[in-house]
N, C-alpha and C positions, 0 to 999 in steps of 0.2 A: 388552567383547569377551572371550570364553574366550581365556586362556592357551594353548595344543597343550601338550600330556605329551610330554617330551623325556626322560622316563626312558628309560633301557638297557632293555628285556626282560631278561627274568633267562636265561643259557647254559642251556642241557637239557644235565642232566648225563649226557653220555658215560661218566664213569669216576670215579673219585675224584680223579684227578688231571685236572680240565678247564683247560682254557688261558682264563689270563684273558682276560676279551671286552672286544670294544675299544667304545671309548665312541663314543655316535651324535655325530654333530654336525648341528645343525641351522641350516640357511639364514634371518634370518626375509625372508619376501619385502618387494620394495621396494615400497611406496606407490604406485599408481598414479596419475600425474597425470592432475585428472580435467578438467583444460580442455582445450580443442580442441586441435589442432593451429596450426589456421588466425587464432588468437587475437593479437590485434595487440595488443602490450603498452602500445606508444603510445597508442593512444587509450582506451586504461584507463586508464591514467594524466591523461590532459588530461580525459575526462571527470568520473574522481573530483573534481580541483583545483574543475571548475565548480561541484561538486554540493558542494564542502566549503563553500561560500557560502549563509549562510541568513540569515534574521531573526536570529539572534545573532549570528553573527559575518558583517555585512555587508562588513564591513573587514578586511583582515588581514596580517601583516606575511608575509615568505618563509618565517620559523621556526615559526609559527602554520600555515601551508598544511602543512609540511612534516610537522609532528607530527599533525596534523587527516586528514590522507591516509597518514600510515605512510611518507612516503619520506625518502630524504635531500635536505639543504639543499641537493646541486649539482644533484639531478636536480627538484626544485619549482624551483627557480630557471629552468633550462632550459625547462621545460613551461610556468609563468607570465610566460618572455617569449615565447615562439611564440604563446601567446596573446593576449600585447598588442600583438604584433605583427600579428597579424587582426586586433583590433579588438574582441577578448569580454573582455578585464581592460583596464584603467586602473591606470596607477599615479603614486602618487606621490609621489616620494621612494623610501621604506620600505616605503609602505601598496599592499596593492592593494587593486580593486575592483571586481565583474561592471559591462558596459557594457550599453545598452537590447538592443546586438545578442544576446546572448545570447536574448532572446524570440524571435528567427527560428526559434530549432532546435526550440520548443515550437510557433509556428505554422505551418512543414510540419508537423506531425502534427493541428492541428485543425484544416486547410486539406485534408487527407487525408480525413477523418473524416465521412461525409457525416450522420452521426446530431447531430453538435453542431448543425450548423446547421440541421438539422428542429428541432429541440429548442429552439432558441431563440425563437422565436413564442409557443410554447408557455409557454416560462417566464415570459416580457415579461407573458402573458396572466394567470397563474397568480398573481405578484408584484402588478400591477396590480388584481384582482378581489380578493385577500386581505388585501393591504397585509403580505404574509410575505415575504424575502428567500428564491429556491429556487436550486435548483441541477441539472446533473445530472451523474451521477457515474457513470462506467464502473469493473470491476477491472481490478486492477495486481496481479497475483500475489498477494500475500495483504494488499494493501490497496487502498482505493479511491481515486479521484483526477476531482477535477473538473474535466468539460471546456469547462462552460456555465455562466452563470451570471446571473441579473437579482436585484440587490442593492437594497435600501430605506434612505431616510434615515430612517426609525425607530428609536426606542432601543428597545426589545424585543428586537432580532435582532442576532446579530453577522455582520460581512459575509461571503461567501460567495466565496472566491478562486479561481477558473480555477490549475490545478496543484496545489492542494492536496492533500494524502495524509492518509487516516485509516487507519489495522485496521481487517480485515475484522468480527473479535472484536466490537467495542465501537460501531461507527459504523452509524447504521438503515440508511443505505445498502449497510454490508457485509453487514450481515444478512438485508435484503431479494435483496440477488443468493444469496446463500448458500443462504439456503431455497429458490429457485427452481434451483438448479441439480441436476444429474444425481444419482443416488445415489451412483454410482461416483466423482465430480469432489467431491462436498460430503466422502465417505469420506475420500478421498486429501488433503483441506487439511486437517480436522480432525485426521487423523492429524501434521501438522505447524506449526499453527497455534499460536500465541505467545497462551497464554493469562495472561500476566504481567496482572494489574487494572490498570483504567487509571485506577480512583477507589475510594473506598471504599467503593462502591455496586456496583460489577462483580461479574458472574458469574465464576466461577473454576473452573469445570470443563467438561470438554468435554459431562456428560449435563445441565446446564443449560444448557449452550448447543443442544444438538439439541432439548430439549424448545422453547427458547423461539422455534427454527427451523421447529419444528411450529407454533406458536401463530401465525406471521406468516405460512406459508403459507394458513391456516388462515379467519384474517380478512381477510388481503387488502394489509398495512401492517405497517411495522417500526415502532415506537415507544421509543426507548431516551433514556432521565430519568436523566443525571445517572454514566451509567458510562462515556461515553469521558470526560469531564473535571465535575466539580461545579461545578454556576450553572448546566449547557446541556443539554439536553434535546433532541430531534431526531425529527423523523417521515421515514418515505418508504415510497413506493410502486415498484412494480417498471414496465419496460418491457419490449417485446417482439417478435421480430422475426418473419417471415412463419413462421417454421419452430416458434414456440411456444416460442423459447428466450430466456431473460434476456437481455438486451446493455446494461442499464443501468437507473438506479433517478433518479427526482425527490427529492427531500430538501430537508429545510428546519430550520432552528437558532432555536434564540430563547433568552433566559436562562428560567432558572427561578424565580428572584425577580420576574421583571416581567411573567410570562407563565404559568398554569395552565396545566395538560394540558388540560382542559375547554375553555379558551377557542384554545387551539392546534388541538383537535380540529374545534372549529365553525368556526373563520375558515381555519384551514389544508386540514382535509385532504378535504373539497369539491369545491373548485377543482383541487388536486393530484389528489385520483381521478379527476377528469374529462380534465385536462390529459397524463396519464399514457394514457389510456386513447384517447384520439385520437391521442396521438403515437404510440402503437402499429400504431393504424390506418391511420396512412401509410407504415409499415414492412412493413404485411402484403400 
């Protein structure tokens, strides 16, 4: 951000004798708070506490919650008993820990959702004729997030989890919505999108990422080997709703040591073009 020039003008000399001028003073303005009004700090708070809960740290002590959410120890204390007192932490002793309940607040939303469960037929079908674990995956502001899912006892694939968040950047699934969307909507994320690599195989700029958003609108399928994470690899295809607009992508994962692109291409993406393409059908 520019500085403002808060120099004095220099006096217009009146006479030889002009009157010293007095010095400007300048206001800087204050900061506009840019959250609502109507912003309930409460449940900012209790929902961070839930969301501070991951595969790492499934356990946690009050002073762990505390530092992990930015608050102090009286006010995580407060929030992680109101919560165990619902029935979403468990505690014991010292340790908390999220309860099954905390799944209700994800299943009102795919109980809302009426695409998850068209989509599930479809996947059952796609998983079963392939032998590929799929999934399918809607955006979440600048990542994707699964809402479907039919998983294989195969070792090839790694399992495919219902909530799961990837980047738009790196995940086929991001990059299949991404090329399909508006010029004005794909402008305004790219303008903001976290181009941090996510492997040593990632693209790292935003004109190889547009070029390679051409290339998937182009064929038809995202394909991305090895740049959200090394060992995985990922295909998808886009879905579509009566209006001809994205609302969601099929996707599928498998290692890269256990599994060729070649042989991903023929056993995977088939089944997924076709399964993709009906599920559309019921949407339109």
């Amino acid at each position: 951000m520019t500085t403002p020039d808060t120099t004095p003008d220099p006096a217009p000399a009146k006479s030889s004798r002009s009157k010293p001028s007095k010095a400007r003073t300048t206001t800087k303005a204050k900061p506009k708070d840019t959250k609502p009004k109507e912003l309930i700090g409460s449940l900012v708070h209790g929902l961070n506490i839930i969301r501070a809960f991951d595969k790492a740290n499934p356990e946690m002590t009050m002073t762990q919650v505390a530092e992990k959410t930015g608050m102090d120890r009286a006010g995580a204390r407060r929030y992680l008993l109101t919560l165990a007192d619902l029935g979403y932490v468990h505690q014991d002793g010292r340790i908390f820990r999220l309860t099954p309940k905390v799944m209700e607040l994800g299943y009102a939303y795919l109980s809302s959702v009426p695409l998850a469960e068209k989509a599930q037929y479809f996947l059952n079908r796609i998983r079963d004729r392939s032998g590929f674990p799929v999934a399918l995956a809607i955006r979440d502001e600048d990542f994707i997030v699964h809402i479907g899912s039919a998983n294989t006892d195969e070792f090839h694939s790694p399992a495919l989890t219902i909530g799961r968040r990837f980047r738009l950047a790196y995940s086929s699934a991001g990059r299949c919505i991404l090329a399909h969307s508006s010029e004005e909507e794909l402008d305004r994320t790219l303008a903001r999108i976290d181009m941090t690599p996510a492997s040593e195989l990632s693209i790292t700029t935003e004109a190889e990422l547009r070029a390679e958003l051409a290339r998937i609108r182009s064929q038809g399928y995202a394909l991305v080997d090895q740049e959200m994470q090394m060992g995985i690899r990922s295909l998808a295809l886009p879905v579509f709703n009566a209006r001809a607009e994205i609302v969601g992508s099929i996707n599928t994962y498998t290692f890269a040591g256990v599994t060729s692109i070649d042989e991903m291409m023929d056993g995977a993406l088939p089944e997924m073009k076709l399964g993709a393409e009906e599920l559309t059908r019921t949407l339109t």
